[in-house]
C-alpha positions, 0 to 999 in steps of 0.5 A: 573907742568904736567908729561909726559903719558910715565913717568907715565906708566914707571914702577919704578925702581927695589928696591933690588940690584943684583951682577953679577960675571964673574966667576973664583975665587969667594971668594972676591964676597963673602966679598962684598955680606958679606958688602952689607947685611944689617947684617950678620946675614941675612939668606943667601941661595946658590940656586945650580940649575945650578951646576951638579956635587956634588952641596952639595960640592959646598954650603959647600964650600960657607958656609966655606967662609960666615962663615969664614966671620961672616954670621952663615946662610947659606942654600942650597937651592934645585931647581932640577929634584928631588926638586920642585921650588915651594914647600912650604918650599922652598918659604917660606926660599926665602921669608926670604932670606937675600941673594940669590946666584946663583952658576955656571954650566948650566945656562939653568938649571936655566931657565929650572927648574925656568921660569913660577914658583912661585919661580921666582915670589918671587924673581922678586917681592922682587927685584922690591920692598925689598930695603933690598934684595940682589941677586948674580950669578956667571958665569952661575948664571950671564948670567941667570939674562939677558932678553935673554941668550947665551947658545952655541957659540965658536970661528970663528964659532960663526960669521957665521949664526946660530953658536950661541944659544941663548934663554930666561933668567930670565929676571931679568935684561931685557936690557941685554945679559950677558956673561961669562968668557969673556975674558979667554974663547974669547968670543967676536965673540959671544957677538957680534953676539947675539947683531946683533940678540938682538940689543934693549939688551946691551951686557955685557962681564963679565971677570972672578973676574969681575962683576957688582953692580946693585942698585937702582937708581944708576948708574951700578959700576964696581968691580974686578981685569979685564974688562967689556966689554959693546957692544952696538948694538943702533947704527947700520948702517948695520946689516947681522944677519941671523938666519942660512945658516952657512955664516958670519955675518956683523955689523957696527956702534957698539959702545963698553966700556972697564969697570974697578973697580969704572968706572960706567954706567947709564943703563936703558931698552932703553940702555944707560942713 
């Protein structure tokens, strides 16, 4: 029995699990991440990087709900202009992080304060290899997690030429383009332009109370009251995309998914399974 050079250069799929939320009301994500933990008393960190206003406010709101739902652990985790990524206390309560959950905000706050730390070094390392770790973001907290991130992008406009903003995310699922409050907010024009400029990245529109469930070695599951909208950029006979000059943009040969709770999806760093 011989195995392809590919496979064996191939790197191996990712051993933790990751949640990726739409935003909107969260507290039934937190009664998943709750039943996904191998125990509730795992200790659970909310990481409030991306959240500017009264970040304290938003972990004790976390903390009511886990508490109320039998998880007597839950931490703020400060990574900011005046908490340091890699301070030493800070990575080792990431090391024994049950559950890290990324709140929402300004998701460039977290590839700002993030990107090239040791801190993010952890977290990859742990999702790649501790089958009992488990990360979740909720609306910017989601978006961050892709290989590149939409930052700016608003109605008809962001069809022309250099009306949206897109820029390196976490990387933490590197096939993908995800965005937010996709169907509240209108978001199609832009997932659709930053696929004709990212066409190798899937894009993912995430509804609010709406998201996805990667695990190992399973397909991607659908959770939540809305839609996932999946465009797919592989396909395209005719691609316009230029980076500015404020004229519209073209694409044909799109192929895109209406995703509902239960319905799942292979996804790999190629596309589609």
């Amino acid at each position: 029995m011989t195995t392809a050079t590919s496979d064996l250069l191939a790197p191996a799929a990712p051993q933790g699990t990751i949640v990726a939320l739409g935003g909107g009301y969260d507290t039934p994500l937190l009664a998943l991440l709750a039943g996904l933990l191998p125990t509730r008393t795992a200790p659970i960190e909310v990481l409030t990087t991306a959240t500017t206003h009264d970040p304290a406010r938003t972990h004790a709101a976390y903390a009511k709900v886990l508490h109320g739902l039998g998880c007597p652990h839950v931490g703020h985790l400060k990574v900011d202009e005046t908490h340091p990524a890699d301070a030493p206390a800070t990575l080792d309560r990431l090391r024994a992080a049950g559950l890290v959950f990324m709140s929402g905000g300004d998701q460039e706050r977290l590839t700002e304060f993030l990107l090239g730390t040791d801190f993010l070094g952890i977290i990859r390392e742990r999702y790649q290899h501790d089958a009992s770790f488990l990360l979740a973001g909720t609306s910017a907290g989601a978006s961050a997690l892709g290989g590149q991130m939409l930052v700016a992008g608003r109605g008809w406009r962001s069809l022309l030429s250099g009306g949206i903003d897109v820029v390196p995310g976490l990387g933490l699922l590197p096939h993908l383009l995800i965005d937010q409050h996709f169907i509240e907010r209108a978001r199609y024009p832009r997932l659709l332009h930053a696929v004709l400029a990212y066409p190798h990245l899937l894009g993912l529109g995430l509804s609010e109370e709406t998201g996805l469930i990667f695990r190992a070695d399973q397909p991607a599951e659908v959770f939540g009251d809305e839609v996932v909208v999946l465009v797919d950029g592989h396909h395209l006979t005719v691609n316009t995309y230029q980076p500015a000059g404020g004229r519209p943009i073209g694409g044909q040969g799109f192929r895109m998914s209406l995703l509902v709770a239960g319905d799942r999806i292979a996804l790999n760093a190629a596309g589609l399974a």
